[in-house]
TORKOL-4160 file (C-alpha; in steps of 0.2 Angstrom, whole numbers, padded with zeros to 4 digits, m for minus):
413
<pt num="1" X="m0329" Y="m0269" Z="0078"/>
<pt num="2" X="m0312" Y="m0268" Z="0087"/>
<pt num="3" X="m0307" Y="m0285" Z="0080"/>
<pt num="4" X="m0311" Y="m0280" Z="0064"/>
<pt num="5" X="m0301" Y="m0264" Z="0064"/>
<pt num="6" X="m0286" Y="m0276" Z="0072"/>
<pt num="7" X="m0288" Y="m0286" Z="0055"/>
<pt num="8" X="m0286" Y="m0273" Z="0043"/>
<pt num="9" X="m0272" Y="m0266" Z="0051"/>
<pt num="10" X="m0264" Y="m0282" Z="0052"/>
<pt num="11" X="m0267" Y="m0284" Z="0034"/>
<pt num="12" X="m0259" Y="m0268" Z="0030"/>
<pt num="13" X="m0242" Y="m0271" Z="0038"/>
<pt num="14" X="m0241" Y="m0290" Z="0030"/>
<pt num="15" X="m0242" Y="m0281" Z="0012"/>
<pt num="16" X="m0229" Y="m0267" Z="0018"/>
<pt num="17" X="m0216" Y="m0282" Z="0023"/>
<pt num="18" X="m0221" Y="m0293" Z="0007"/>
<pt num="19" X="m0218" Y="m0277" Z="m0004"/>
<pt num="20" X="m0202" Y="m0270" Z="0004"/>
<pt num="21" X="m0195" Y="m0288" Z="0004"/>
<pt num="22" X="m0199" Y="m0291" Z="m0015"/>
<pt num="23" X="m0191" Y="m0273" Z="m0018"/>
<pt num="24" X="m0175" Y="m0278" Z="m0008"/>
<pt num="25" X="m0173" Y="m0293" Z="m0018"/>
<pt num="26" X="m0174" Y="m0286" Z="m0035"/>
<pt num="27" X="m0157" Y="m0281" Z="m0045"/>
<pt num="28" X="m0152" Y="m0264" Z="m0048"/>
<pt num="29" X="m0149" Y="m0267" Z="m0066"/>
<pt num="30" X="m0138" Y="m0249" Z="m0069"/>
<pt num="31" X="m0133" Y="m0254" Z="m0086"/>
<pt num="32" X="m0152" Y="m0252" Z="m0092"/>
<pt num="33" X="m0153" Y="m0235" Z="m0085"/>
<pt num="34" X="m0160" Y="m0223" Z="m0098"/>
<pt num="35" X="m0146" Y="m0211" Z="m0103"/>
<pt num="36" X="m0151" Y="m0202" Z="m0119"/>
<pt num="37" X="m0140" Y="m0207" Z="m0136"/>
<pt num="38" X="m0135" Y="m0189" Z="m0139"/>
<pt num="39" X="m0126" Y="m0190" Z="m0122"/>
<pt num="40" X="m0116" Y="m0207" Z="m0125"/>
<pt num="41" X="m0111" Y="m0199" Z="m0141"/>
<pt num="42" X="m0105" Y="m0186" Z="m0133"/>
<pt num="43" X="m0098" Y="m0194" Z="m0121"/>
<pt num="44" X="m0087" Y="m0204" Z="m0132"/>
<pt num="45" X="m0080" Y="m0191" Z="m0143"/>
<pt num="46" X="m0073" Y="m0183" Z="m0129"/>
<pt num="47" X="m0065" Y="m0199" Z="m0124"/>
<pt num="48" X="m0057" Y="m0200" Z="m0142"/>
<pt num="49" X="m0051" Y="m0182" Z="m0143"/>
<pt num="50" X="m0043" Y="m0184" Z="m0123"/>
<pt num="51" X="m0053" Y="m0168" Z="m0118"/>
<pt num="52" X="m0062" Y="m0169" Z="m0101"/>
<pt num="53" X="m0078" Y="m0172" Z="m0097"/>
<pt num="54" X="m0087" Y="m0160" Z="m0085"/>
<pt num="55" X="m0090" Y="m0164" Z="m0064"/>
<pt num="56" X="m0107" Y="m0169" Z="m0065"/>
<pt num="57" X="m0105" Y="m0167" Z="m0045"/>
<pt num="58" X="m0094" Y="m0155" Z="m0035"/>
<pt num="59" X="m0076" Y="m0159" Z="m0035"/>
<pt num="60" X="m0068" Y="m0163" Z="m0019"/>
<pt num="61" X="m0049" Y="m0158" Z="m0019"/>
<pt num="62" X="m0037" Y="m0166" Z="m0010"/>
<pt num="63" X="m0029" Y="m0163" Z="0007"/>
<pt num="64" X="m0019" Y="m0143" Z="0007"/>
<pt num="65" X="m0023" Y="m0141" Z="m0010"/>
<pt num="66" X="m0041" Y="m0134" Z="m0009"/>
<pt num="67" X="m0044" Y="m0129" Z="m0026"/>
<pt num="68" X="m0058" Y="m0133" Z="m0038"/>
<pt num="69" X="m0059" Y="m0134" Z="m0056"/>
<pt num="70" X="m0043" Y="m0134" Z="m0068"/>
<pt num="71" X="m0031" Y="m0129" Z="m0056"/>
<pt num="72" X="m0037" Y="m0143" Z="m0046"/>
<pt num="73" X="m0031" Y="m0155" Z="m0058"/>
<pt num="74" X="m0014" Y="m0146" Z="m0063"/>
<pt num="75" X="m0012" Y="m0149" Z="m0045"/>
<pt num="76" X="m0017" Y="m0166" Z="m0041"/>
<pt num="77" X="m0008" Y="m0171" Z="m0059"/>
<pt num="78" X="0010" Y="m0161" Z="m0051"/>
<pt num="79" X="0009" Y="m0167" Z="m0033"/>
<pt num="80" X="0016" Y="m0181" Z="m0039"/>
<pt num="81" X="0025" Y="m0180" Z="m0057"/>
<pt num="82" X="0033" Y="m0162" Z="m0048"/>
<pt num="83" X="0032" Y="m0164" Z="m0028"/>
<pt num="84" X="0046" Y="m0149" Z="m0027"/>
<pt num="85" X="0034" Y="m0139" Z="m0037"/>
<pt num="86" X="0020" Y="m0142" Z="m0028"/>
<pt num="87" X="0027" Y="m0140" Z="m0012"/>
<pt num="88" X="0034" Y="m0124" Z="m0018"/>
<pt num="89" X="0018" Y="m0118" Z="m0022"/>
<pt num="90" X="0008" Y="m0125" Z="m0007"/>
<pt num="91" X="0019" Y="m0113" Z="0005"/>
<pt num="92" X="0015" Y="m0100" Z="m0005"/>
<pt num="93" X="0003" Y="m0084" Z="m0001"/>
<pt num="94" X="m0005" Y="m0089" Z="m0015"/>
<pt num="95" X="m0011" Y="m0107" Z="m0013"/>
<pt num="96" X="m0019" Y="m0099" Z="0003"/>
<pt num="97" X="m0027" Y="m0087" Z="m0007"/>
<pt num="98" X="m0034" Y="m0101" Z="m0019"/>
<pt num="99" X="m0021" Y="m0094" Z="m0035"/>
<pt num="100" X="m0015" Y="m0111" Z="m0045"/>
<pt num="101" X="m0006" Y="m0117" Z="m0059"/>
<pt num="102" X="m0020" Y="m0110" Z="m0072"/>
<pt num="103" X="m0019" Y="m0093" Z="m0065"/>
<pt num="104" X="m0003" Y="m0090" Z="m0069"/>
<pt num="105" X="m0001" Y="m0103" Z="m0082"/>
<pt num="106" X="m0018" Y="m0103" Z="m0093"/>
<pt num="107" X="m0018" Y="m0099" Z="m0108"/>
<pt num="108" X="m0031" Y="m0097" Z="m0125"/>
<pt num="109" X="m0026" Y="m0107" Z="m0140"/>
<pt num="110" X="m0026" Y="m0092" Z="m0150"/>
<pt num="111" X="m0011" Y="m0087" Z="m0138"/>
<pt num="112" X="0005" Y="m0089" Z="m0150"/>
<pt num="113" X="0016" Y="m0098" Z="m0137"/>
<pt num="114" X="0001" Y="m0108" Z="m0131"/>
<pt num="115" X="0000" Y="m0126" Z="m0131"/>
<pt num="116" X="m0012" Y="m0142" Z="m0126"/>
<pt num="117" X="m0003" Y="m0148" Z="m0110"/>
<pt num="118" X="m0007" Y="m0165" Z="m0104"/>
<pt num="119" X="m0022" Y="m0167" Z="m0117"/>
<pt num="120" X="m0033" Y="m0155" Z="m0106"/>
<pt num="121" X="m0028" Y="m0136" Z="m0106"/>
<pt num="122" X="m0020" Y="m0123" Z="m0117"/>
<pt num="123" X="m0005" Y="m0116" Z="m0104"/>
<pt num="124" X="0010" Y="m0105" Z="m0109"/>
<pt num="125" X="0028" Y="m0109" Z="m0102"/>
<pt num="126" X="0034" Y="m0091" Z="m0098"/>
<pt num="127" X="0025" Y="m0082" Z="m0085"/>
<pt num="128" X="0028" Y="m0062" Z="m0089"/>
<pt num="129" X="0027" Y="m0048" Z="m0079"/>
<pt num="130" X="0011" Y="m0043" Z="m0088"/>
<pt num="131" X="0002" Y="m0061" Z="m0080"/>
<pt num="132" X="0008" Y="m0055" Z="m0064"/>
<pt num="133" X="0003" Y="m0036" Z="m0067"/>
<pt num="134" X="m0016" Y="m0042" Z="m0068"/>
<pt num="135" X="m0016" Y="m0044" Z="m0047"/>
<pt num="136" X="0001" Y="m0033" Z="m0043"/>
<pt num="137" X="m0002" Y="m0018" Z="m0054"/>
<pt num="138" X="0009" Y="m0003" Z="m0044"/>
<pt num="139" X="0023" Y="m0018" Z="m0045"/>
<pt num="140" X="0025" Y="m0020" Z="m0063"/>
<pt num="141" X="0023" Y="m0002" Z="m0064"/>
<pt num="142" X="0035" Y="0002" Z="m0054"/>
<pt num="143" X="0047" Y="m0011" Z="m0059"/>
<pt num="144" X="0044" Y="m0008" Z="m0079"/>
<pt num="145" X="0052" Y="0007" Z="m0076"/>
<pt num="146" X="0071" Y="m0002" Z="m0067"/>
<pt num="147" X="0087" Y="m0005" Z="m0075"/>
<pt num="148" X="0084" Y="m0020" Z="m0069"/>
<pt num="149" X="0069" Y="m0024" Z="m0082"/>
<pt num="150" X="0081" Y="m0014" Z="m0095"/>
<pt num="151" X="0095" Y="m0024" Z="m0091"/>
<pt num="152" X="0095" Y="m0031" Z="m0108"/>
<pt num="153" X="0087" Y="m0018" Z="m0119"/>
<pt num="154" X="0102" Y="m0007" Z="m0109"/>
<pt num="155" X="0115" Y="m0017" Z="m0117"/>
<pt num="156" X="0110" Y="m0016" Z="m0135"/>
<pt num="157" X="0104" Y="0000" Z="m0135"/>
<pt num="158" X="0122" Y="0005" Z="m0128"/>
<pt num="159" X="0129" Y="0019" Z="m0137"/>
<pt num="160" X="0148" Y="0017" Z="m0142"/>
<pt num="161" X="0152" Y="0034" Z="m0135"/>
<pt num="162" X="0149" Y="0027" Z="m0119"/>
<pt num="163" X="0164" Y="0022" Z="m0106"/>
<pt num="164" X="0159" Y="0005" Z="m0103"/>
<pt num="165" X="0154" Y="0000" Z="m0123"/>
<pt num="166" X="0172" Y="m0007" Z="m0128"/>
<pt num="167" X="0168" Y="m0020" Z="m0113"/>
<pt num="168" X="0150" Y="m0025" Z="m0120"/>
<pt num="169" X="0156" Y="m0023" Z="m0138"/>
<pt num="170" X="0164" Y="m0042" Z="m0140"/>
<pt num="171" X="0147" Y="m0046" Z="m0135"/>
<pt num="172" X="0136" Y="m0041" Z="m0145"/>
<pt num="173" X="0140" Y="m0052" Z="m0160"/>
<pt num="174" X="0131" Y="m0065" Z="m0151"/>
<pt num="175" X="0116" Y="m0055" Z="m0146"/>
<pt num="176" X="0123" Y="m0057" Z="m0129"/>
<pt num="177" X="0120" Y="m0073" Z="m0126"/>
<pt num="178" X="0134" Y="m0076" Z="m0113"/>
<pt num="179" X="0125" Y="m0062" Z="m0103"/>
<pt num="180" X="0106" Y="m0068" Z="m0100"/>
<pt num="181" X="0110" Y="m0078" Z="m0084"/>
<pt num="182" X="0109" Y="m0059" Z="m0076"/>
<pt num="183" X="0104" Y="m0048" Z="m0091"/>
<pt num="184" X="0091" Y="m0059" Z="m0098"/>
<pt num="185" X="0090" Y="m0065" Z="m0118"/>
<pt num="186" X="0075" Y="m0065" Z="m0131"/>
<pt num="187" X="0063" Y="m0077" Z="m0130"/>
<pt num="188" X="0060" Y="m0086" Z="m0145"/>
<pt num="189" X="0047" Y="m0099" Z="m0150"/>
<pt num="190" X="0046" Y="m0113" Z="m0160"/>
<pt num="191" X="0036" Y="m0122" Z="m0172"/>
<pt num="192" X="0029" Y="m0134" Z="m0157"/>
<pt num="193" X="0023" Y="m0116" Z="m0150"/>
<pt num="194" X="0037" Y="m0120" Z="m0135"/>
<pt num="195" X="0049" Y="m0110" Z="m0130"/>
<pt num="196" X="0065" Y="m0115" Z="m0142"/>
<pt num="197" X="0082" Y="m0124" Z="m0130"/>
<pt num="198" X="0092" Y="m0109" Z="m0136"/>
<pt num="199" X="0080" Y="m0096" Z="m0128"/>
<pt num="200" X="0075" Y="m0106" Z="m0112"/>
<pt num="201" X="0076" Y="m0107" Z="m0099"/>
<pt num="202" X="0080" Y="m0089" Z="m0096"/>
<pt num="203" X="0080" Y="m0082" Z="m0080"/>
<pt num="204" X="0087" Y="m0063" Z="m0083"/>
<pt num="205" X="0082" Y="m0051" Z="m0076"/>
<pt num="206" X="0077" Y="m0040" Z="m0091"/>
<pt num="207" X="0072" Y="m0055" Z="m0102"/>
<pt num="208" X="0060" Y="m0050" Z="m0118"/>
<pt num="209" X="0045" Y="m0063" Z="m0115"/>
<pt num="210" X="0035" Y="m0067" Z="m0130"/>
<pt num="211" X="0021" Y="m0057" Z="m0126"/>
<pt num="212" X="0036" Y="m0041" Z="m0130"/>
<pt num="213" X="0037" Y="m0040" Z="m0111"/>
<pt num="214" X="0054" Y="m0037" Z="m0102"/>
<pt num="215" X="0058" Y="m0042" Z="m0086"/>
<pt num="216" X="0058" Y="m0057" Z="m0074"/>
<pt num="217" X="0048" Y="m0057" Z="m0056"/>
<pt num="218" X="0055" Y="m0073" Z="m0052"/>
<pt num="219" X="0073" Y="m0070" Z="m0052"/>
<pt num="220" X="0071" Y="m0062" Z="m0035"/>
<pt num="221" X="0055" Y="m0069" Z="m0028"/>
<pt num="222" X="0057" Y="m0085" Z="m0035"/>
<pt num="223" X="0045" Y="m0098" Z="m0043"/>
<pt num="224" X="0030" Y="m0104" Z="m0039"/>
<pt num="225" X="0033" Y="m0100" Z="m0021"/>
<pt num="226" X="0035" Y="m0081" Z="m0024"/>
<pt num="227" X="0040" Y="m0076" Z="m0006"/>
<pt num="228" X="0043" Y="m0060" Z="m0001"/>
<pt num="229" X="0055" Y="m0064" Z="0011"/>
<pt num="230" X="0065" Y="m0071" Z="m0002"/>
<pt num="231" X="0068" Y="m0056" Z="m0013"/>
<pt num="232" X="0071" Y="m0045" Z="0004"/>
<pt num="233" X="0085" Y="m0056" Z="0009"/>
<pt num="234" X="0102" Y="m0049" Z="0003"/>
<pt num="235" X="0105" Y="m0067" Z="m0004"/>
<pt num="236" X="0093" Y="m0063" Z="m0018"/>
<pt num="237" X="0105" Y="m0050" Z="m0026"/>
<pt num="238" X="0119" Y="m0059" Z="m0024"/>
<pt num="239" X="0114" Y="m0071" Z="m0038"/>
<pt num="240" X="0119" Y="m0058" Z="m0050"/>
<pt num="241" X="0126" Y="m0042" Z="m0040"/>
<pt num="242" X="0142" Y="m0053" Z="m0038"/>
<pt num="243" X="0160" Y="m0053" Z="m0044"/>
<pt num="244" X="0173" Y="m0043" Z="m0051"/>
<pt num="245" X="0162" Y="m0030" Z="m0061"/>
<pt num="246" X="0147" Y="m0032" Z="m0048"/>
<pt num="247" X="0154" Y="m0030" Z="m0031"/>
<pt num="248" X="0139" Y="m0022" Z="m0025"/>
<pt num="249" X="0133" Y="m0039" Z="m0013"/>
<pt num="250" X="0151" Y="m0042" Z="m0008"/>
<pt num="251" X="0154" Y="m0028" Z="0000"/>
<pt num="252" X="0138" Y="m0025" Z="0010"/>
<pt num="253" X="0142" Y="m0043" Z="0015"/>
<pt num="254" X="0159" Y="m0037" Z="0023"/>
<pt num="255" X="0150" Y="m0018" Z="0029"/>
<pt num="256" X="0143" Y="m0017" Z="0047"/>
<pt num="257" X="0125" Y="m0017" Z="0040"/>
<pt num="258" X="0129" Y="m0035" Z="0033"/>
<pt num="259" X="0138" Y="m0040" Z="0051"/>
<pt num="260" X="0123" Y="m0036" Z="0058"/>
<pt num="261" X="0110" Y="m0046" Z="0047"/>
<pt num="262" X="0121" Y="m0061" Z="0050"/>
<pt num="263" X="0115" Y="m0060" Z="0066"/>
<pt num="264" X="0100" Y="m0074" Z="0066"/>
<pt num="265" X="0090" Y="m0063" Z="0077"/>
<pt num="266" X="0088" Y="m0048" Z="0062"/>
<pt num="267" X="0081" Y="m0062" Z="0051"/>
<pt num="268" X="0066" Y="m0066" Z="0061"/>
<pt num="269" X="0056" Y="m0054" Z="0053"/>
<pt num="270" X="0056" Y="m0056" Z="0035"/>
<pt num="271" X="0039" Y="m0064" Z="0033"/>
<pt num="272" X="0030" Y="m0050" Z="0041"/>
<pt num="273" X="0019" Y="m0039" Z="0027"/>
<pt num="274" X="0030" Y="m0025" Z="0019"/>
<pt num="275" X="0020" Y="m0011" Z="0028"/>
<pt num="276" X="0026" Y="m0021" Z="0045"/>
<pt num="277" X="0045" Y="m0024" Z="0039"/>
<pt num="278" X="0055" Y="m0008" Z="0044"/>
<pt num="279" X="0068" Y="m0006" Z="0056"/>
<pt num="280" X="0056" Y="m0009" Z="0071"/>
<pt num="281" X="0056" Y="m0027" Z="0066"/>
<pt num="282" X="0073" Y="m0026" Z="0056"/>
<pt num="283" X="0089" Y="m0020" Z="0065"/>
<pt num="284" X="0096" Y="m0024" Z="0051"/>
<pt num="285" X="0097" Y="m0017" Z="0034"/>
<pt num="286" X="0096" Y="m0025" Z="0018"/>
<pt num="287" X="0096" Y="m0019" Z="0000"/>
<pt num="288" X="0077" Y="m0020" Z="m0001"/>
<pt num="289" X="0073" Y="m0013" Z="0017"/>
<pt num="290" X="0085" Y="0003" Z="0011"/>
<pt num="291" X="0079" Y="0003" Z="m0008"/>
<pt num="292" X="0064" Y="m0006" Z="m0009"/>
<pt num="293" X="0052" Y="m0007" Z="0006"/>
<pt num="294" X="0041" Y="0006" Z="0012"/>
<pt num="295" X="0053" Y="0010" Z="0027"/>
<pt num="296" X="0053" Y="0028" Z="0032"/>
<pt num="297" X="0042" Y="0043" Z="0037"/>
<pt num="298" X="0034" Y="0045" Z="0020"/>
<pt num="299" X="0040" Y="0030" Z="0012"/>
<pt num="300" X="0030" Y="0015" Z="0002"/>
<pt num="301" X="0034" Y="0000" Z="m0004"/>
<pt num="302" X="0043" Y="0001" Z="m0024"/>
<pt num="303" X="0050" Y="m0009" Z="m0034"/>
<pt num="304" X="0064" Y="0003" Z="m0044"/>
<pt num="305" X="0077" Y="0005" Z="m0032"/>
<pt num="306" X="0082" Y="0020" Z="m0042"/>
<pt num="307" X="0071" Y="0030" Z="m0034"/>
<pt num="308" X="0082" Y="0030" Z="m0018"/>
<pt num="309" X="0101" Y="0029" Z="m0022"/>
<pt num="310" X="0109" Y="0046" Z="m0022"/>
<pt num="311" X="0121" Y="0042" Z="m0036"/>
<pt num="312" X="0121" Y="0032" Z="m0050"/>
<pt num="313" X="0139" Y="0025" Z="m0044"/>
<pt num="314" X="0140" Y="0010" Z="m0055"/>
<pt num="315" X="0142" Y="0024" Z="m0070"/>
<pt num="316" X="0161" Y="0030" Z="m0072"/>
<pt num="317" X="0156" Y="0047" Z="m0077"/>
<pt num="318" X="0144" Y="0047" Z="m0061"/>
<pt num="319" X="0136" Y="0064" Z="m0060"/>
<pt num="320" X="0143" Y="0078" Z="m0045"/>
<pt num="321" X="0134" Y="0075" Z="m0028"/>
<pt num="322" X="0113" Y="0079" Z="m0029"/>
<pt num="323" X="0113" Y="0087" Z="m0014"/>
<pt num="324" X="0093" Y="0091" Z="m0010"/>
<pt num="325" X="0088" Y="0079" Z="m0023"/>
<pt num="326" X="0070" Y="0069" Z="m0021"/>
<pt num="327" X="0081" Y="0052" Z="m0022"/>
<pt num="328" X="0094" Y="0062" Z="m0007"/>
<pt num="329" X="0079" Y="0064" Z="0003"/>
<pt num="330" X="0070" Y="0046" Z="0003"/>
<pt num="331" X="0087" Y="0038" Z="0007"/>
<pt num="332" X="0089" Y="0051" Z="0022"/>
<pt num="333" X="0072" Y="0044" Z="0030"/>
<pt num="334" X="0078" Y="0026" Z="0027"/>
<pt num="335" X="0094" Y="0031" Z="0036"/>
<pt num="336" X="0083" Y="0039" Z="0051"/>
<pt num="337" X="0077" Y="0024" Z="0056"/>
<pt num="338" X="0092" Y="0022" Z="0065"/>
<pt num="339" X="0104" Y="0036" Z="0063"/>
<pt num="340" X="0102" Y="0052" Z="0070"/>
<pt num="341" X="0102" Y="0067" Z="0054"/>
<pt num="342" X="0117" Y="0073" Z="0063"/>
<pt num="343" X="0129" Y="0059" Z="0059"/>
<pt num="344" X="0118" Y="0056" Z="0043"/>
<pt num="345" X="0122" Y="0073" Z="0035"/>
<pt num="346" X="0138" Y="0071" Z="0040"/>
<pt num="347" X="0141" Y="0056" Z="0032"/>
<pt num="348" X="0134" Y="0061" Z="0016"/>
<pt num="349" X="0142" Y="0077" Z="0017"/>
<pt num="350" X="0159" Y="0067" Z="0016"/>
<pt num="351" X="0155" Y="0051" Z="0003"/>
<pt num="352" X="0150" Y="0068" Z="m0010"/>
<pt num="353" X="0165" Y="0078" Z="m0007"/>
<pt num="354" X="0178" Y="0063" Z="m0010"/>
<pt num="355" X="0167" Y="0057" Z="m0023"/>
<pt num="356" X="0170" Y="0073" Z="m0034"/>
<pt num="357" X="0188" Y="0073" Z="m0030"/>
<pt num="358" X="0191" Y="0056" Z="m0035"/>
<pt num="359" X="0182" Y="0060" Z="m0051"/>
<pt num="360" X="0188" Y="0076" Z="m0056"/>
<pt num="361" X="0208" Y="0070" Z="m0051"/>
<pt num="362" X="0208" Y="0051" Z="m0053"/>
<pt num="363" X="0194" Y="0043" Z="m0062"/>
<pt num="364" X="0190" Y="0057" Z="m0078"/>
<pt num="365" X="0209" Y="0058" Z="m0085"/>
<pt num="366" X="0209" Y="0039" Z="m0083"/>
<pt num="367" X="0196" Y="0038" Z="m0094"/>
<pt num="368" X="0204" Y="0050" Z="m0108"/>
<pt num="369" X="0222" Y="0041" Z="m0106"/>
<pt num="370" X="0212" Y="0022" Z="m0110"/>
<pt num="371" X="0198" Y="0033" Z="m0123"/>
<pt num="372" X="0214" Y="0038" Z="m0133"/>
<pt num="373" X="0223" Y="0019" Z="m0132"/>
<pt num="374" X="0210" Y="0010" Z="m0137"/>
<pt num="375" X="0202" Y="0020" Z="m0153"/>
<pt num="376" X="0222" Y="0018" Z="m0159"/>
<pt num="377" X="0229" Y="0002" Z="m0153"/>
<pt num="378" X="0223" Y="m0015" Z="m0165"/>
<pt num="379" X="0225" Y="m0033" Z="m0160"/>
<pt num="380" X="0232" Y="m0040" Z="m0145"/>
<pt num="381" X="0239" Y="m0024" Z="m0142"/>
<pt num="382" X="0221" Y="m0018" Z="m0139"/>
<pt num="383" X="0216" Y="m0035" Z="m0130"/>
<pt num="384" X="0230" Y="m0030" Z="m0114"/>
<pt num="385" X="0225" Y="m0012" Z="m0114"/>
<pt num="386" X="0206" Y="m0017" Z="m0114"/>
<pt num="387" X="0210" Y="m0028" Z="m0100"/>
<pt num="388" X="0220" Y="m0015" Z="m0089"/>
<pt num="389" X="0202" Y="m0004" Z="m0092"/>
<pt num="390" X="0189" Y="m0019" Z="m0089"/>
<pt num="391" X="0201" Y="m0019" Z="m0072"/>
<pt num="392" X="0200" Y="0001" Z="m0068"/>
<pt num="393" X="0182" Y="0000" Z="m0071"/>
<pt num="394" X="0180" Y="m0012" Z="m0056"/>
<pt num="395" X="0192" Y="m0003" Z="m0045"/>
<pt num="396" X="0185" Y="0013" Z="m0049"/>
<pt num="397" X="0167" Y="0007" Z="m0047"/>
<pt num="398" X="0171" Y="m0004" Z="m0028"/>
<pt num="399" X="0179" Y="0014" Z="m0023"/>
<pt num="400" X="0162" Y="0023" Z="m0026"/>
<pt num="401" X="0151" Y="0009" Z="m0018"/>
<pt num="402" X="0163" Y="0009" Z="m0005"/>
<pt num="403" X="0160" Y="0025" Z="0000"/>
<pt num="404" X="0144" Y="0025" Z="0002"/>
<pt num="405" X="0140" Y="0006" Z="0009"/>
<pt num="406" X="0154" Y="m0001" Z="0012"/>
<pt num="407" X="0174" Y="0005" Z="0019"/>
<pt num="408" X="0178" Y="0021" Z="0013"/>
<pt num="409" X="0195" Y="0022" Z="0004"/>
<pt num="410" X="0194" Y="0004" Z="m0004"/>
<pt num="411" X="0196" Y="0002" Z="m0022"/>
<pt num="412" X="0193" Y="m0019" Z="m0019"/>
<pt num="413" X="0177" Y="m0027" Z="m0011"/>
C-alpha cells in the first residue's frame, strides 16, 4: 500500500516537470495575439492624423516633474526643447502644487487664438489675467480695477483738456506703439490663429489680450515661475517706473527706506506667505510691503496700490491734501509698523502743507503760462516749448514724490 501511494506520487511530479518544461520551451509568439481589427484600425488612423493614443497603463513622469496626463508631456517635450522654461517652472509654487503647462496654456479649438501645438493639443500663446483669475479671483479683482491694468486704455481715452495730453498726443498716431513696453499694446491675431509679430510679444502692463482682457500678471511676477518674491522686490517696478518722466523707483533707491533694503539681511524674507511678510520679517520697506502687502493692523494683501497712496502725485493738477481719507488711514497703519503716530502725523502734516504751496504758487500758473503757448505757438516753435513742459512735468512731478518718499525739496531724483 505504501509503495503504491509512493508510485503515484512519483508519477504526479514526473508529468508536472515534463509539462512545465515543454511550456518553458514554447515561443511566445506576440505577433499572433488576438487584438480586434476595429482596434488596429483605430490605432492607425491616429498614427496618420499625429493625434495621441491613450495610456493604456498609468504614466510615470519623470524625476521633479510629477505630473500626469498632458501637462506631463508638455513637460517632458520642454525639459529639453526650453530647459530655461522648464526650470522656471519647476521652482515654482505651482509645479508643487501639480499646475502645468495645459492649465495655463490649454485651450479649445473653438478658442479664436487657439492652435494644434506639437500635433497633440489645442494651447493659446497669451495667458490673460482671466486664466489666472480662475484660481486668484480677489487678485484680478483687485488689480482690474489699477492704472496699472488701464495703463493703456488711460492713454487713449485721454482727454485733450488734460495737462499731460500735448505729451501723449504725437503718440497716438501710432496707436501708441512706442509705449507698450510699459503701457501695453492690442493684441492682434493672425490668420495662422498666432499672435501677429507686430502685437507680440507684449509685456505691458495694461495690454488688451484677445479674450478683450487688459492687463499682464507677468510683468511683475514674471513667467512661468510667478514668484511672489519677485514682484515684492523694488526691482520689479523699476522695469517701468524708471527715467525722466518716471522717477518713482530712483528715488526710493536713493531714500533711506531703499538704504536700508540694500542691506542683504532685509531681503531674507521675501519668500515667506504674504500674511507672514510685514515689518517683523521686513525692516525694510518696499513699494509692495507699503502699497501692496497686507502689512498693518487691518490691512490685507491687494493688488491696486491706489487704495493706499494719499495723493495722486504723478497728476499735475494733484488734488489738496485728503486729510482723514480711507487711503490716509491705510497708509498710517503701514507707517506704524515702524514709526511712532507722533513723527507719522507730523510728517504728513508737513508733505500736505508744502504740497498746496507748491501748487497753488508754483506748479498751477506754470501750467496756464505753457496752456496758453502751446494752443498759439505752430511748428518748431511749439516743439521747444513742448520740450521746456515735457521738462516741468518731470521736475514738478520728482518734487511731489520727493516729498513724500524721497528728499523733500528736490525737484530731481
Amino acid at each position: 500500500m505504501r509503495n503504491t501511494v509512493k508510485t503515484i506520487l512519483l508519477s504526479m511530479l514526473l508529468t508536472f516537470i515534463f509539462l512545465a518544461s515543454a511550456l518553458a520551451a514554447e515561443p511566445q509568439d506576440t505577433k499572433n495575439q488576438q487584438i480586434p481589427e476595429v482596434a488596429l484600425k483605430a490605432a492607425a488612423a491616429a498614427r496618420a492624423a499625429r493625434k495621441p493614443l491613450p495610456d493604456v497603463e498609468p504614466r510615470v513622469p519623470r524625476d521633479r516633474a510629477k505630473i500626469l496626463g498632458k501637462d506631463g508631456y508638455c513637460i517632458d517635450c520642454h525639459r529639453q526643447e526650453t530647459p530655461g522654461i522648464f526650470e522656471e517652472w519647476v521652482l515654482s509654487s505651482h509645479a508643487r502644487l501639480g499646475i502645468g503647462c495645459n492649465d495655463c496654456h490649454g485651450a479649445y479649438m473653438s478658442d479664436k487664438d487657439s492652435f494644434l501645438h506639437a500635433g497633440r493639443f489645442h494651447i493659446r500663446t497669451v495667458v490673460s489675467p482671466l486664466r489666472c483669475g480662475r484660481c486668484h479671483k480677489e487678485a484680478i479683482r483687485g488689480f482690474g480695477k489699477t492704472a496699472h491694468a488701464k495703463a493703456l486704455t488711460n492713454l487713449e481715452e485721454m482727454q485733450s483738456d488734460d495737462p499731460r495730453y500735448p505729451l501723449i498726443e504725437p503718440y497716438k498716431e501710432s496707436g501708441f506703439s512706442e509705449c507698450r513696453a510699459c503701457h501695453g499694446g492690442r493684441i492682434a491675431i493672425g490668420e495662422d490663429r498666432r499672435p501677429t509679430p507686430a502685437t507680440w510679444p507684449n509685456s505691458g502692463a495694461g495690454r488688451i489680450n484677445p479674450d478683450k482682457s487688459p492687463g499682464n500678471c507677468a510683468i511683475c511676477h514674471g513667467r512661468h515661475r510667478f514668484s511672489a518674491a519677485s514682484a515684492r522686490q523694488p526691482e520689479a517696478c523699476l522695469s517701468c517706473h524708471d527715467g525722466r518722466m518716471y522717477p518713482e523707483a530712483e528715488i526710493y533707491a536713493r531714500s533711506l527706506h531703499g538704504l536700508a533694503y540694500r542691506d542683504e539681511g532685509n531681503r531674507r524674507n521675501l519668500e515667506r506667505p504674504y500674511f507672514y511678510c510685514d515689518a517683523t520679517q521686513n525692516t525694510a520697506p518696499t513699494c509692495a510691503l507699503c502699497h501692496f502687502n497686507g502689512a498693518g493692523l487691518g490691512l490685507i494683501t491687494i493688488h491696486n496700490p491706489a487704495e493706499r497712496l494719499s495723493h495722486l502725485l504723478t497728476h499735475p493738477q494733484t488734488p489738496e491734501r485728503e486729510g482723514q481719507s480711507a487711503f490716509r488711514q491705510s497708509m498710517t497703519a503701514v507707517c506704524e509698523q515702524c514709526h511712532a503716530g507722533s513723527v507719522i502725523k507730523r510728517f504728513f502734516t508737513a508733505a500736505d502743507e508744502e504740497l498746496q504751496r507748491y501748487q497753488t504758487e508754483e506748479v498751477e500758473p506754470a501750467l496756464a503760462k505753457f496752456g496758453k503757448l502751446l494752443k498759439k505757438k505752430k511748428g518748431k516753435k511749439r516743439e521747444k516749448i513742448l520740450a521746456d513742459y515735457a521738462d516741468f512735468l518731470a521736475r514738478t512731478k520728482a518734487y511731489r514724490l520727493n516729498l513724500y518718499m524721497g528728499h523733500p525739496g528736490r525737484t530731481e531724483r
